[in-house]
C-alpha positions in Angstrom: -17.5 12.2 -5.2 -20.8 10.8 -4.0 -22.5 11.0 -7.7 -19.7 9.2 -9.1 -19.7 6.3 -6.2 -23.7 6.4 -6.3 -23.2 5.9 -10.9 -20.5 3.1 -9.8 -22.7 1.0 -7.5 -25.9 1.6 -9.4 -24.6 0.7 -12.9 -22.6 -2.6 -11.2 -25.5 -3.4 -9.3 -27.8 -3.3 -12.6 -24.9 -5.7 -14.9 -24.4 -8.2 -11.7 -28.6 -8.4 -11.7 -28.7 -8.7 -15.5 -26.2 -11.3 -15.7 -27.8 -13.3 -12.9 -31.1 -12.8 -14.1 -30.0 -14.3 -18.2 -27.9 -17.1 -16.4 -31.2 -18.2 -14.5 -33.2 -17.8 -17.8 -30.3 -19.7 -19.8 -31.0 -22.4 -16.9 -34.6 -22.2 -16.8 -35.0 -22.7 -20.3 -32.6 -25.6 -20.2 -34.7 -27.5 -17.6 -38.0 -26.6 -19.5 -36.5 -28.5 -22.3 -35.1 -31.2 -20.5 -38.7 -31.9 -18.8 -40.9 -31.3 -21.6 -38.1 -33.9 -23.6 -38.4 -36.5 -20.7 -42.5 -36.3 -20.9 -42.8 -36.2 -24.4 -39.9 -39.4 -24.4 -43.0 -41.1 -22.3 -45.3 -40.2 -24.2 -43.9 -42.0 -27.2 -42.5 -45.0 -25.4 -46.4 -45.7 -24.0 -47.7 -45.3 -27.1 -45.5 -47.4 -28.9 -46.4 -50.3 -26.4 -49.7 -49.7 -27.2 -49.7 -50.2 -30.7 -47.6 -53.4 -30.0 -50.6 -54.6 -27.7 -52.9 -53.5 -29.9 -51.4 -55.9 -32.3 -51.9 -54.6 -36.0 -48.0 -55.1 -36.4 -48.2 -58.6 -35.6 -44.2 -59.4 -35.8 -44.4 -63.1 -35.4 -45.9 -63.4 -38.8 -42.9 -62.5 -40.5 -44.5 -60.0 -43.0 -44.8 -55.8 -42.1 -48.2 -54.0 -42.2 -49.1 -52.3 -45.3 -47.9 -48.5 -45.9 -51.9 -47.7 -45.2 -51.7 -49.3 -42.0 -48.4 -47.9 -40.9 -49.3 -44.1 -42.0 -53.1 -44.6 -40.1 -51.3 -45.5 -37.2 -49.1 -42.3 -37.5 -52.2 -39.7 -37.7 -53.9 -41.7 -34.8 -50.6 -41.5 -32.8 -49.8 -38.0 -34.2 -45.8 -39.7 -34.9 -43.6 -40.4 -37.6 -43.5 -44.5 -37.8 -40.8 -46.4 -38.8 -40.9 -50.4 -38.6 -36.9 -51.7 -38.7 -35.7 -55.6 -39.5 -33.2 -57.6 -37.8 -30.6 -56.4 -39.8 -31.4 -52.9 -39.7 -33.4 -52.6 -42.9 -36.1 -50.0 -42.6 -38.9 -52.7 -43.8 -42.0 -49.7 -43.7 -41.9 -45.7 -43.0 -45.3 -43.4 -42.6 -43.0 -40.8 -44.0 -40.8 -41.9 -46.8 -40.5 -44.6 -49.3 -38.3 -47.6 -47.2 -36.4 -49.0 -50.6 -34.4 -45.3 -50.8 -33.8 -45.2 -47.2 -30.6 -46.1 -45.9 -29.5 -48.9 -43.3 -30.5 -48.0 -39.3 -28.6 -50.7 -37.7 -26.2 -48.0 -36.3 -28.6 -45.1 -35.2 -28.1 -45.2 -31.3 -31.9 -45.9 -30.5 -32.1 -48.6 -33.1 -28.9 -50.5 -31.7 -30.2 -50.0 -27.9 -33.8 -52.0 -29.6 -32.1 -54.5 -31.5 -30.2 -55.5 -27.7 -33.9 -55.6 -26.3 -33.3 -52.2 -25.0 -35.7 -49.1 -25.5 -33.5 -46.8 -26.8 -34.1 -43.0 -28.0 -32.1 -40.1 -29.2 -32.5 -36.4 -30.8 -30.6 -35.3 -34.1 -31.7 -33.6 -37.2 -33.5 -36.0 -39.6 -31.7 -36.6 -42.9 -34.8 -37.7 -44.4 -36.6 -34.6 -43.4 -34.0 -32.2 -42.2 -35.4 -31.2 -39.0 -35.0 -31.9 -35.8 -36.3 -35.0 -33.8 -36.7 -37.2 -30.9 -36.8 -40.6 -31.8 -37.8 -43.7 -29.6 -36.7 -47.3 -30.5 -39.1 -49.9 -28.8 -37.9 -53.8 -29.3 -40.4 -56.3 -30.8 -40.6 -60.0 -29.3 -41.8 -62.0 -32.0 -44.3 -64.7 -31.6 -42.2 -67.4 -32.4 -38.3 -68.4 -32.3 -38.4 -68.7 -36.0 -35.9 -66.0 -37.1 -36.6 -64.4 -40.7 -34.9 -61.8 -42.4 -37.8 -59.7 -42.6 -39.1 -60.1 -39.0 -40.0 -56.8 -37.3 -36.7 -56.4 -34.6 -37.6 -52.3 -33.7 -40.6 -50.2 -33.7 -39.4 -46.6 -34.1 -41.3 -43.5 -33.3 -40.5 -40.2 -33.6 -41.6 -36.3 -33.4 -40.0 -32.8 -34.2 -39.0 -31.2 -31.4 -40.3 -28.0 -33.0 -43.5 -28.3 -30.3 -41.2 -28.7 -27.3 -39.4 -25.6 -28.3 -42.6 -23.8 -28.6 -43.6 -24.5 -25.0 -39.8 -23.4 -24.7 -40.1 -20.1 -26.2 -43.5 -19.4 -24.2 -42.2 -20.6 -20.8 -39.3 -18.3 -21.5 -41.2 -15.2 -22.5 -42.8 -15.4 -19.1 -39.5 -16.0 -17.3 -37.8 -13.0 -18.8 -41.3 -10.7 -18.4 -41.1 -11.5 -15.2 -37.4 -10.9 -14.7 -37.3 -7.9 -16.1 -40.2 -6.4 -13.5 -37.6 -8.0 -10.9 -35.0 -6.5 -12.4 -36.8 -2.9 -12.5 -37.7 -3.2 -8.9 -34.2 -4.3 -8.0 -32.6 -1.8 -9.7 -34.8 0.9 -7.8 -34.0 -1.3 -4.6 -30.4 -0.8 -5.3 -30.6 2.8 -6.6 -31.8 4.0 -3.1 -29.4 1.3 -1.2 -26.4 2.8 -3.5 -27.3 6.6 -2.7 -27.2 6.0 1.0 -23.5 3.7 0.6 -22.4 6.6 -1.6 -22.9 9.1 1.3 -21.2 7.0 3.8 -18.6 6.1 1.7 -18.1 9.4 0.3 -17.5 10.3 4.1 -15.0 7.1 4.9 -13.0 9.0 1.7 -12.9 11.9 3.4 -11.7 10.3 6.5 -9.2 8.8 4.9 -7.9 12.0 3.5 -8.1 13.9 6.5 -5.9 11.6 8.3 -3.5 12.0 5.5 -3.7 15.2 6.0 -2.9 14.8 9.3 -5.9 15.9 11.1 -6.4 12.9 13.5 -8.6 14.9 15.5 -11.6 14.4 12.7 -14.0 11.7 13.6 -17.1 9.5 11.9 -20.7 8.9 13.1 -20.7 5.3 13.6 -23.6 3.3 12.3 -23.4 -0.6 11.8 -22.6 -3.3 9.7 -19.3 -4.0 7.8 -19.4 0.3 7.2 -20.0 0.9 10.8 -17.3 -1.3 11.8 -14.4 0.5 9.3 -16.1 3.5 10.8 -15.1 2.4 13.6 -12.1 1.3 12.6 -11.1 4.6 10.9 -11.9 6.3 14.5 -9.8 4.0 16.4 -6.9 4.3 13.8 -7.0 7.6 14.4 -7.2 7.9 18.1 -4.1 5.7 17.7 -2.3 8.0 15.5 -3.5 10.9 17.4 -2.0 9.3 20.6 1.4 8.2 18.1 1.4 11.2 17.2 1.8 12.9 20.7 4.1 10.2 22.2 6.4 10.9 18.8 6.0 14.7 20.3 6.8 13.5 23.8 10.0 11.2 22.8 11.0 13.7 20.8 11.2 16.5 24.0 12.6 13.5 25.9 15.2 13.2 23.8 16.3 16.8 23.0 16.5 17.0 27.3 18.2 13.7 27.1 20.9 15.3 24.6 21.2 18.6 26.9 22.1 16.1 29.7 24.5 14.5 27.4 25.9 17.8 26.9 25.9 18.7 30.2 27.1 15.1 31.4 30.0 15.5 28.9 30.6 19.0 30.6 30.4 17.8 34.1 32.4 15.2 33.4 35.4 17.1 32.2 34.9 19.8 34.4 35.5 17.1 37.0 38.5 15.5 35.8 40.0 18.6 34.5 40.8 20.2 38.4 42.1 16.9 39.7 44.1 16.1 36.6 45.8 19.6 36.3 46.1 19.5 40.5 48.2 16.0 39.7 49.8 17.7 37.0 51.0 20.5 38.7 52.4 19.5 41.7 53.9 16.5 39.9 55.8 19.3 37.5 56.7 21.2 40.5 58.0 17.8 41.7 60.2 17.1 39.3 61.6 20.4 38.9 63.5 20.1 42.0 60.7 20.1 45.1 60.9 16.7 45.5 64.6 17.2 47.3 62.6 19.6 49.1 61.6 18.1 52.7 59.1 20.9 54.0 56.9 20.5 51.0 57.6 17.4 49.0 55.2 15.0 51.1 52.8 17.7 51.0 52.8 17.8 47.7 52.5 13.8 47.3 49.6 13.8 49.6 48.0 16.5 47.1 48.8 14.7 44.2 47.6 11.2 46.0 44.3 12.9 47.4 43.1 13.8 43.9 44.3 10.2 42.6 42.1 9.0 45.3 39.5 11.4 43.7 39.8 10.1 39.6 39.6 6.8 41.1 36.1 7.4 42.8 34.7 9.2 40.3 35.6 6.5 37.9 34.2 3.9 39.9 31.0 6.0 40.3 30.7 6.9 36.6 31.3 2.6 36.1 28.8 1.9 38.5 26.3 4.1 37.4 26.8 3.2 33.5 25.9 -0.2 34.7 22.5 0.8 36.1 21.3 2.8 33.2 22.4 0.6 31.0 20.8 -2.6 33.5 23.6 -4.3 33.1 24.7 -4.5 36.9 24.5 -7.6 38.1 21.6 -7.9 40.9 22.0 -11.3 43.7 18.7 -10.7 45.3 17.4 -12.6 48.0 15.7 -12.1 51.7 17.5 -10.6 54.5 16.4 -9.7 58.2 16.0 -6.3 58.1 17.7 -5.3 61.7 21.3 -7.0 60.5 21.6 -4.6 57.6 21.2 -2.0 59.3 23.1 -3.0 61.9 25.9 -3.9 59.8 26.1 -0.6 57.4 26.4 1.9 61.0 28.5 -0.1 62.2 30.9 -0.1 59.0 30.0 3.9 59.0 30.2 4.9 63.0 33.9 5.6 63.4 33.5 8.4 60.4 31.3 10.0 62.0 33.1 9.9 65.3 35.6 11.8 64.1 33.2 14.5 63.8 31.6 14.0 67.2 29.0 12.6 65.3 26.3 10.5 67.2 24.8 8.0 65.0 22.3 5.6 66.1 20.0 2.8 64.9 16.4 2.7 65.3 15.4 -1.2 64.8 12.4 -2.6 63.0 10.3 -5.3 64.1 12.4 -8.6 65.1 10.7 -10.5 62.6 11.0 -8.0 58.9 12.7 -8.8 55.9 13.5 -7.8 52.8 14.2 -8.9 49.7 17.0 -7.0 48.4 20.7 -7.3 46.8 23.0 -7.1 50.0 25.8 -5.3 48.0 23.3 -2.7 46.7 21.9 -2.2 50.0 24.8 -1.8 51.7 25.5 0.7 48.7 22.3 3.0 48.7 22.9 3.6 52.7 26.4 3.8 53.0 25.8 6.9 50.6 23.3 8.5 52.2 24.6 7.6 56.1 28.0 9.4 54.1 26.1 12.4 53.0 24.8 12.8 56.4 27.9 12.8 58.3 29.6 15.4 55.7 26.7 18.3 55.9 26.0 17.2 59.5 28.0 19.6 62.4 30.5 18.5 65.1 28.3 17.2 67.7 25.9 16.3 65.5 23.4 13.3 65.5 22.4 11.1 62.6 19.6 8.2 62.6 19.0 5.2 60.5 16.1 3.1 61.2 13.2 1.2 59.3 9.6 0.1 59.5 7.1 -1.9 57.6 4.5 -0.1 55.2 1.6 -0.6 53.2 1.3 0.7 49.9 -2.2 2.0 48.4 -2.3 -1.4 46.4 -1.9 -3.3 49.3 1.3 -4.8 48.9 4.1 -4.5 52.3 7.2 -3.0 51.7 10.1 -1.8 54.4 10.7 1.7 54.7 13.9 3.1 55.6 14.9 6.6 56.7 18.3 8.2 57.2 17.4 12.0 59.6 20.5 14.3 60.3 20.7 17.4 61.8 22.8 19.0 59.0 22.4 22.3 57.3 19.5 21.1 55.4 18.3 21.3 51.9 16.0 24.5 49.8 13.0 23.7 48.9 13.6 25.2 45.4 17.1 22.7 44.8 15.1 19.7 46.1 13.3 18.5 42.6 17.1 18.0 41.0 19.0 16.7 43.9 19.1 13.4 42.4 20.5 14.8 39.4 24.2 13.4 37.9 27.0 15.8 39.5 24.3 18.3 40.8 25.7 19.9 44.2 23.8 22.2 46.2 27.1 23.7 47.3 29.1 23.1 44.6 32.5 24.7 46.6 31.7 22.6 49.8 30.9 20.0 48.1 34.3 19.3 46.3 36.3 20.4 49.3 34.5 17.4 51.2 35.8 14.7 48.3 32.0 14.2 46.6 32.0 13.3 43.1 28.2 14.2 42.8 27.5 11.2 41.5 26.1 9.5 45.0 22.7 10.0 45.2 22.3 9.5 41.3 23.6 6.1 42.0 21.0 5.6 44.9 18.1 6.6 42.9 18.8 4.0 40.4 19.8 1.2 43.0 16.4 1.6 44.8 14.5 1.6 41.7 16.2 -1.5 40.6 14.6 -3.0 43.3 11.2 -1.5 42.4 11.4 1.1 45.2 11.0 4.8 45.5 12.9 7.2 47.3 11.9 10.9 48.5 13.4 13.7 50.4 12.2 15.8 53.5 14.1 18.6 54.2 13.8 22.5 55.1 16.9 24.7 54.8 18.8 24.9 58.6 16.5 22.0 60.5 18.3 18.7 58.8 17.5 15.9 56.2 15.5 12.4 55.9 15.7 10.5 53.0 13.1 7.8 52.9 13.6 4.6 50.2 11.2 1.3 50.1 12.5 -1.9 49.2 10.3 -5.1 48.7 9.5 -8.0 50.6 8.7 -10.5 48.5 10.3 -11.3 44.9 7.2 -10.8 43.1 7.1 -7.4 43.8 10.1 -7.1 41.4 8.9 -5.2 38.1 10.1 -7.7 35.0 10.8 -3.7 33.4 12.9 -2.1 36.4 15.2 -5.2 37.3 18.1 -6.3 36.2 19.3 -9.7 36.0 19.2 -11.9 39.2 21.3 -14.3 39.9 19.9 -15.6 43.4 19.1 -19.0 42.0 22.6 -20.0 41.1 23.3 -18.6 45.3 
């Protein structure tokens, strides 16, 4: 794996350097040309003007110089001279006869002369057939006398051949050069591309071991773009790792989540099944002729209405605690004094438990507490517990519901409150499911007193609806206290544990 990534990034390294390196020679070469072309343009333009100055042409006299002249004047200027009329006749040549040479009116540097323009151009000669790089210079004449055979252009001209020679040489040097450079990059980039190779060959294996699903496995991280996916790579799998393990977690959640399906689903028609065949029963026995019956007919309609009375509270139960778990119960929160709920909820609940003898009494807060509650939930969560208290709680009992104000370790105030009886109690070892769905600790007692077990499943949620907790202190024989906060302020709502509030439309 690392050879063939270390081959890979040498060989692309080397074709990317070679191609760079030809495309800055093709460049190179081009602007050698183009300089040497402008100087040697220059050149031949200053000339030119010389000979003009010099004055051996003499265009105002109407007559060209001799052929002598014109080819002494090309060895002194080291040129090819060409002397061009009006009309574009080539009138005298250092090169070639000028009566079987054709008409250089249209020749680009020729036409730019003839306008009073210097003018020059490169082509292949068709005189000579090479290359050139002519320069047209315009001749004033003397006088305004036009004549036909007035010198109009004073050409001058050279093979290129010597400007590709400097060419060639200047490009010899460049690609010398460039290929040391390109020997010492490719080194450069053979020892760059072996330590890549490594630590890409590693980032592979990364890869594959988290395909593999070992998210455990882990890179040294280094910097740059490779330290970074490193990094990356590390973090990816942490994530995973911790996916991975929540996956695990949900998926135990969920297989205890279908047992208490199961078990719901048995509870459920466990619980229906003994009222239902009780109603059944006696409403058989009924109508087989005991309703005529006066000693035991209104018995038996008290039975059947008793476990009526039953279906319909475990109905409502089962409703109400649908709602919760599914947050659909509708929640009017708002602040109350904390004294008048309490006061209000023993009250409602003080002549059940004198029937029993039960003393029930209200410990008060501080004048000034509130809470920020639903009132309908409230009165809910301790009219079920002040309930439970009086059932398990002896004739001649006593049972007290009080509050106070506490701080939590974040230092937010809440409002403890507390419901202490002096009932049988609760085992430490059935404490941790008491809040259970249709868990009883005395299942035979518990149906014989009308509970649907459903209450304090239905507290539970209320008080964590409001963001609350609730906790249990109890020892088997010495009595109960249930202890649940509530908030004071609406802020101390959780946006994931309420439900939605309607107190604004109050």
């Amino acid at each position: 794996m690392t050879a063939r990534i270390f081959f890979k990034l040498t060989a692309g390294t080397a074709c990317l350097l070679t191609v760079a390196l030809l495309t800055a020679d093709l460049m190179a070469s081009r602007a050698a040309e183009r300089f040497f072309t402008d100087q040697l343009r220059d050149s031949l333009v200053r000339q030119g003007r010389a000979i003009l100055q010099a004055g051996p042409i003499q265009p105002g006299t109407g007559v060209a110089p001799s052929a002598e002249r014109i080819r002494a004047l090309s060895v002194a200027s080291g040129a090819r001279i060409t002397l061009v009329a009006r009309d574009g006749r080539v009138l005298a040549d250092s090169e070639a006869d000028p009566g079987h040479m054709e008409n250089h009116g249209e020749r680009p540097e020729i036409r730019a002369a003839l306008q009073g323009r210097t003018g020059s151009d490169t082509r292949r000669s068709a005189t000579l057939g090479i290359d050139f790089l002519y320069v047209a210079i315009p001749v004033i004449p003397a006088t305004e006398t036009p004549h036909r055979d007035n010198v109009a252009a004073l050409r001058m001209a050279v093979p290129l051949s010597a400007v590709r020679i400097q060419v060639a040489t200047i490009r010899l040097r460049i690609l010398e050069s460039a290929m040391v450079a390109l020997l010492a990059a490719v080194l450069l980039a053979m020892i760059v591309a072996r330590r890549l190779a490594r630590r890409l060959s590693a980032i592979i294996g990364q890869a594959g071991e988290l395909a593999n699903a070992n998210y455990r496995a882990r890179l040294p991280e280094g910097r740059g773009e490779l330290g970074l996916l490193s990094r990356k790579l590390n973090e990816t799998g942490d994530k995973l790792e911790r996916t991975v393990l929540q996956l695990q977690t949900e998926h135990s959640e969920l297989e205890r989540l279908e047992r208490i399906r199961k078990d719901f689903v048995i509870n459920v028609s466990h619980e229906l099944r003994t009222p239902l065949a009780s109603i059944q029963g006696y409403t058989e026995t009924l109508l087989d002729g005991a309703i005529h019956d006066p000693e035991h007919n209104v018995r038996f309609l008290s039975i059947i209405r008793h476990n009526a009375e039953r279906l319909t509270r475990l109905t409502a139960d089962l409703l109400t605690l649908s709602r919760l778990e599914l947050r659909t119960q509708e929640m009017r929160v708002a602040s109350f004094r904390v004294n008048d709920l309490l006061a209000d909820v023993v009250d409602t609940i003080r002549p059940i438990a004198g029937k029993k003898q039960i003393v029930l009494h209200h410990e008060p807060g501080p004048a000034e507490c509130e809470v920020f509650c639903d009132p309908e939930a409230f009165y809910q969560i301790l009219s079920n517990l002040l309930d439970n208290a009086v059932k398990y709680s002896p004739e001649g009992g006593s049972i007290t519901a009080g509050s106070r104000p506490v701080t939590r370790a974040d230092g937010t105030a809440w409002i403890e409150f507390f419901v202490r009886d002096t009932g049988i109690g609760i085992p430490e070892s059935e404490q941790s499911r008491l809040f259970e769905r249709f868990y009883r600790v005395d299942k035979a007692r518990s149906r014989e007193l009308g509970g649907t077990g459903l209450g304090l499943a239905i507290v539970k949620h209320l008080v964590r609806a409001h963001s609350g907790e609730i906790r249990l202190e109890s020892k088997s024989g010495e009595g109960a206290t249930f202890f649940f906060t509530l908030p004071v302020e609406h802020a101390q709502l959780h946006a994931e544990e309420t439900y939605p509030s309607t107190a604004d439309n109050l």
